[in-house]
N, C-alpha and C positions, 0 to 999 in steps of 0.2 A: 504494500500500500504506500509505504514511503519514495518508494524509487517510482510509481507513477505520480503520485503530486508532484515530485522533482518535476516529471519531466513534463509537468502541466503548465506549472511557474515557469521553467525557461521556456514553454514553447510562446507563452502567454506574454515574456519578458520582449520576447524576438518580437513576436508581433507589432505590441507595445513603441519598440526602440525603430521597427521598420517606418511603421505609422507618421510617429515622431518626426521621423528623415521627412517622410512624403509632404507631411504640413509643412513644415520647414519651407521645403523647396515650392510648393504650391505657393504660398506667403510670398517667398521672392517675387516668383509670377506675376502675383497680382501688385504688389508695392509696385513693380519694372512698370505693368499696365498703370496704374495711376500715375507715376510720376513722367508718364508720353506727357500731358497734359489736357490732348485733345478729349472732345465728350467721347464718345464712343469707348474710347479704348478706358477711359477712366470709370463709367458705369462696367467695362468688363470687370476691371480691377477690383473694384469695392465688392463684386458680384465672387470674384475667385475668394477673394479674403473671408469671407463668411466660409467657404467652405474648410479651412480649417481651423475654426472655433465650432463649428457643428461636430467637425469629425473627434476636436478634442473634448467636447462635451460627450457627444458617442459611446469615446472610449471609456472617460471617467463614469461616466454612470455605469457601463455594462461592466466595468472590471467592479465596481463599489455594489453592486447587485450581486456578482458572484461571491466576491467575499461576503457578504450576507449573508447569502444560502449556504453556502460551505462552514461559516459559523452555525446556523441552526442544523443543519447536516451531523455536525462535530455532537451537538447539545444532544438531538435527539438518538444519536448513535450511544452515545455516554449514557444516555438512560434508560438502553434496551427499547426504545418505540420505535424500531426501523420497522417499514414494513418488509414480509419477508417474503423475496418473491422465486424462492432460492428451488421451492419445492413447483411451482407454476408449469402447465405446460411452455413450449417455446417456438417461435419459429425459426424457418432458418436463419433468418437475419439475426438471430437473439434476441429478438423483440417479446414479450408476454404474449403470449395466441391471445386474438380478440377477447372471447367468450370469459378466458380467465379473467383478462385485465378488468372486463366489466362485472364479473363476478365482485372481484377485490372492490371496486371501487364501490360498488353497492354497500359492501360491509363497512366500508372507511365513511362510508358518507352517513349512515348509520350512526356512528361515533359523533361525528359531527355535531349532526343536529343535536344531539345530547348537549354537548358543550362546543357552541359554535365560538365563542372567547376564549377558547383555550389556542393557545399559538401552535400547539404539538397537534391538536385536531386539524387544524390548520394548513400545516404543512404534511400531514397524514392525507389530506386528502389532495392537496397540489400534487403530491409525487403519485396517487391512485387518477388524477386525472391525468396524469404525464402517461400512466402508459396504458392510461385506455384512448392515449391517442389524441385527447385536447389541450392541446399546447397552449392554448390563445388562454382560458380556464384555470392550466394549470400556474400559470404566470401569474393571473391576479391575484389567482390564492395565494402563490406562494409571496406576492408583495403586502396580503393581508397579514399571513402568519410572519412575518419579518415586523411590522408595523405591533400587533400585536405584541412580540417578544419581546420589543423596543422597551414596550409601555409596561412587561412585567417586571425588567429589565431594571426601570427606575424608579418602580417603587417602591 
């Protein structure tokens, strides 16, 4: 487990420092295109230069969301409530067969409703909608049960 988070962090690092470059030199681009002076080429300019303060907001949020989840990940590992998908049918792909993953996610969401405030319900049920295949779903919950752990977090 240790030697693939390594190899998640530097892949993540590369990325990160690739990225970095590419704004970088995009940034030149556009300062070079504004300081032409003429209209055209200076609305291109100002138009390039957004584009890496978006990409570097992009990154800071998506890399600050995965440490998130990777923390509650850690917590709920630490307290035995992973879900166990160990015994699951599979397909080839290694995906949970359908039928299972909706099996699971009926009992996690089950849980739920019992205590939809609890952050460990929360992200029990993002990871049971992750592999019954709603990703869109599994996102908000799991921004729920982040937000949530936040709050238990500090009081």
């Amino acid at each position: 487990m240790k030697g693939t988070s390594t190899k998640v962090v530097v892949t993540i690092a590369a990325i990160v420092v690739a990225l970095s470059f590419y704004f970088v030199l995009l940034g030149q681009r556009g300062l070079a295109l504004v300081q032409d002076g003429r209209a055209v080429p200076v609305v291109l300019g100002i138009a390039v230069l957004i584009l890496p303060v978006l990409g570097v907001w992009m990154v800071f949020a998506t890399v600050r969301s995965g440490l998130q989840h990777q923390h509650l990940a850690t917590r709920i590992r630490e307290e035995g409530l992973e879900l166990d998908i160990s015994e699951l049918p599979k397909r080839p792909s290694g995906r949970v067969d359908r039928d299972a993953a909706d099996a699971l996610f009926a009992q996690v969401k089950t849980e739920w409703e019992a205590d939809p405030d609890n952050w460990r319900n929360s992200y029990r049920l993002a990871r049971a909608y992750d592999y019954a295949g709603d990703r869109g779903r599994a996102r908000d919950t799991m921004k729920r049960a982040v937000a949530l752990e936040a709050l238990e977090r500090d009081s």
